[in-house]
Backbone as a ProteinNet text record, in pm:
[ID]
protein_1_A
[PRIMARY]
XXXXXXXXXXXXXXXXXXXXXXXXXXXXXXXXXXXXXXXXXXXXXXXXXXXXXXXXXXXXXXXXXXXXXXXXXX
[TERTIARY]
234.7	175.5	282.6	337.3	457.7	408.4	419.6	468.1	275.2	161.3	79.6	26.7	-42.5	-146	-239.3	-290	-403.2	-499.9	-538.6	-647.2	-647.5	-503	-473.7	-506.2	-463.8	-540.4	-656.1	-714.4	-834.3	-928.3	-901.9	-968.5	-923.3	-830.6	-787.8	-856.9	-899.1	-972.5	-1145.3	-1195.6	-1300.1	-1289.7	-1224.3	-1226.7	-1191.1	-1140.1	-1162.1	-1282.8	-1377.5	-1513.9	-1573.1	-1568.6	-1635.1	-1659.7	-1513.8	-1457.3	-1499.2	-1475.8	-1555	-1734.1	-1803.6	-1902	-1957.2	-1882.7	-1894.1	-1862.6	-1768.5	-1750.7	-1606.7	-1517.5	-1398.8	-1302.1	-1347	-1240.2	-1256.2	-1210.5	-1238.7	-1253.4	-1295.3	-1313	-1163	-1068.3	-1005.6	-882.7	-901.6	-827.7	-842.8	-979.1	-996.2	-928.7	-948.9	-923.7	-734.4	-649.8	-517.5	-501.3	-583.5	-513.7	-574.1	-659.2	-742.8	-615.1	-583.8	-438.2	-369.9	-319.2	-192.9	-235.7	-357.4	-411.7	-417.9	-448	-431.5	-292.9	-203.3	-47.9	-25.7	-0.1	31.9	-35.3	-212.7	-248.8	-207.4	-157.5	-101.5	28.3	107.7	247.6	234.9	99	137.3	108.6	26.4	-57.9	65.2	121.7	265.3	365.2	370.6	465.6	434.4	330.1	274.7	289.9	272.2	286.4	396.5	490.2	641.1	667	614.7	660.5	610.3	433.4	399.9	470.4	554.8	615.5	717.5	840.9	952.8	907.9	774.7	785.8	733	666	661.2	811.5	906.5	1019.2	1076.7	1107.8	1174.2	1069.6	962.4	885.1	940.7	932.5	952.5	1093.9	1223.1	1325.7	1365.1	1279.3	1269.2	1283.9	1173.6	1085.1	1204.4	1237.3	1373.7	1449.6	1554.7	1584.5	1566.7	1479.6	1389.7	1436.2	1410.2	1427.7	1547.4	1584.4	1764.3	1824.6	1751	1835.7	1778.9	1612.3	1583.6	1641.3	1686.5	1704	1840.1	1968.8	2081.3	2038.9	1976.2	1941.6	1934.2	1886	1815	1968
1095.3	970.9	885.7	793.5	749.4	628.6	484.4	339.8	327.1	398.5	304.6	196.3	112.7	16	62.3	-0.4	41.7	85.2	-47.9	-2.9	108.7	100.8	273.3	418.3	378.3	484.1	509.9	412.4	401.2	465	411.3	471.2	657	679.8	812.8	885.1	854.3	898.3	939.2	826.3	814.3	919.2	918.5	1008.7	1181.4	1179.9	1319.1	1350.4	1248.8	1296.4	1280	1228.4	1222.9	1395.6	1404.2	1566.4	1669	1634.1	1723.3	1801	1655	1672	1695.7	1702.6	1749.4	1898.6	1930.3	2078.7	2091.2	1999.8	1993.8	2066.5	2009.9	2112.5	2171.6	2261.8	2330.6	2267.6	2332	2263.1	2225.2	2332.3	2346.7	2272	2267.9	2170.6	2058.5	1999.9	1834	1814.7	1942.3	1956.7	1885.9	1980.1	1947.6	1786.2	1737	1648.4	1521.5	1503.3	1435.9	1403.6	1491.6	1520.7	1422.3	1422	1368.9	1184.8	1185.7	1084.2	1022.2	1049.6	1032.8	987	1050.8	1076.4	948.2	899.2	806.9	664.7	641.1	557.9	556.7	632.8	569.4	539.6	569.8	537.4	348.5	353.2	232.1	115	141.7	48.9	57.6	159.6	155.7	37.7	26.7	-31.8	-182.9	-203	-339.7	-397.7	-343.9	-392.9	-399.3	-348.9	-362.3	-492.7	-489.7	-661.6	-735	-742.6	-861.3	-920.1	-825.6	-808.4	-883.7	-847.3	-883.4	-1017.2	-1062.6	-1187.9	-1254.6	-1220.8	-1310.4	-1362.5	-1241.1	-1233.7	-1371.3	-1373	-1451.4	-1612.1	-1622.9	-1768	-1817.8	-1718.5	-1768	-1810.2	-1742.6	-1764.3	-1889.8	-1894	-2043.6	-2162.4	-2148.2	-2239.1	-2293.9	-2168.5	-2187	-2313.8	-2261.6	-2313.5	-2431.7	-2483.1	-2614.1	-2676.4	-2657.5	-2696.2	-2787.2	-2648.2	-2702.6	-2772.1	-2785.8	-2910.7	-3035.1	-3032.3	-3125.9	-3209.3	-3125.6	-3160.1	-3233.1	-3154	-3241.3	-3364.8	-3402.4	-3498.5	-3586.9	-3569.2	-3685	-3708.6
1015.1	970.3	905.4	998.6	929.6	874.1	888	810.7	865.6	792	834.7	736.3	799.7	689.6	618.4	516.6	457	540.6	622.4	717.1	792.5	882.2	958.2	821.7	711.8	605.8	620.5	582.7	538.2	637.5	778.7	899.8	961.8	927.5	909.5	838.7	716.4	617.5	724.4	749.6	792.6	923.7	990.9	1097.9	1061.8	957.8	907.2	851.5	794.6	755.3	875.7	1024.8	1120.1	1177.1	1183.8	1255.9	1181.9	1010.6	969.1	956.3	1006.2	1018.4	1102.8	1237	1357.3	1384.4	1265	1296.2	1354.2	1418.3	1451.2	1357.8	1239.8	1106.1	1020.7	985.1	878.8	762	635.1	513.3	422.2	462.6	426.4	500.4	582.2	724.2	655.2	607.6	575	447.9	387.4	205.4	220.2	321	365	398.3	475.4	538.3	471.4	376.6	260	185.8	155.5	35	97.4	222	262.9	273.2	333.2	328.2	182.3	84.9	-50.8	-81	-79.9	-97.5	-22.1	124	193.8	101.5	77.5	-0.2	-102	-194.5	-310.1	-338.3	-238.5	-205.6	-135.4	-64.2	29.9	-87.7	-196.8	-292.3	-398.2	-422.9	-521.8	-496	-307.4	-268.2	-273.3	-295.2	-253.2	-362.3	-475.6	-633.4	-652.8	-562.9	-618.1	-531.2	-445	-342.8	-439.6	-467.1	-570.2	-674	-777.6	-869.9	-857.9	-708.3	-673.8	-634.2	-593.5	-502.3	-661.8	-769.7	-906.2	-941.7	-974	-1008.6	-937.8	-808.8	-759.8	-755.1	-742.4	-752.7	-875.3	-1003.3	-1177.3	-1171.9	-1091.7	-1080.9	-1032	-919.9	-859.1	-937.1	-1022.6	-1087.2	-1209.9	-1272.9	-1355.5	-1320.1	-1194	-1148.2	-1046.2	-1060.7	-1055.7	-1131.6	-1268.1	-1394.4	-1417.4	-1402.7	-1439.9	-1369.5	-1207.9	-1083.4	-1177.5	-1208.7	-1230.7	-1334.1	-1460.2	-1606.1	-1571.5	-1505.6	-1436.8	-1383.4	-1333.9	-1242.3	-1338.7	-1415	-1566.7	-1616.4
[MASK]
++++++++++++++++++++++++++++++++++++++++++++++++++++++++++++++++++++++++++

C-alpha cells in the first residue's frame, strides 16, 4: 500500500469490513491489516498538516514581504 489518498484509505478500510463479513478473512487477518490501514491514515493526515503549515509559513512570508516592497515604494 504505497502513496495512497485518503479516499483509497478510507475505501480499503471498507472493503476489509466487506471481506470480513463475508467470511473472506479471518478476524485476525482484519485485526492485521486494520492496523496498517490505521498507520498509512495517520501518516497521510500528519503529512497534510505539515503542507498546511508550510503553505501558512510561506503566504505570512509573502505577505511580509509585501510589506516591505510596499513601504520602499512610499
Amino acid at each position: 500500500m504505497g502513496d495512497l489518498t485518503l479516499y483509497e484509505i478510507s475505501n480499503a478500510g471498507k472493503e476489509l469490513q466487506l471481506m470480513l463479513m463475508q467470511e473472506e478473512l479471518t478476524e485476525e487477518e482484519y485485526q492485521t491489516a486494520m492496523a496498517q490501514i490505521e498507520k498509512l491514515f495517520l501518516e497521510k493526515n500528519e503529512n497534510i498538516i505539515k503542507l498546511i503549515r508550510t503553505m501558512e509559513t510561506a503566504a505570512e512570508g509573502m505577505k511580509k514581504e509585501e510589506e516591505r516592497i510596499h513601504e520602499s515604494r512610499k
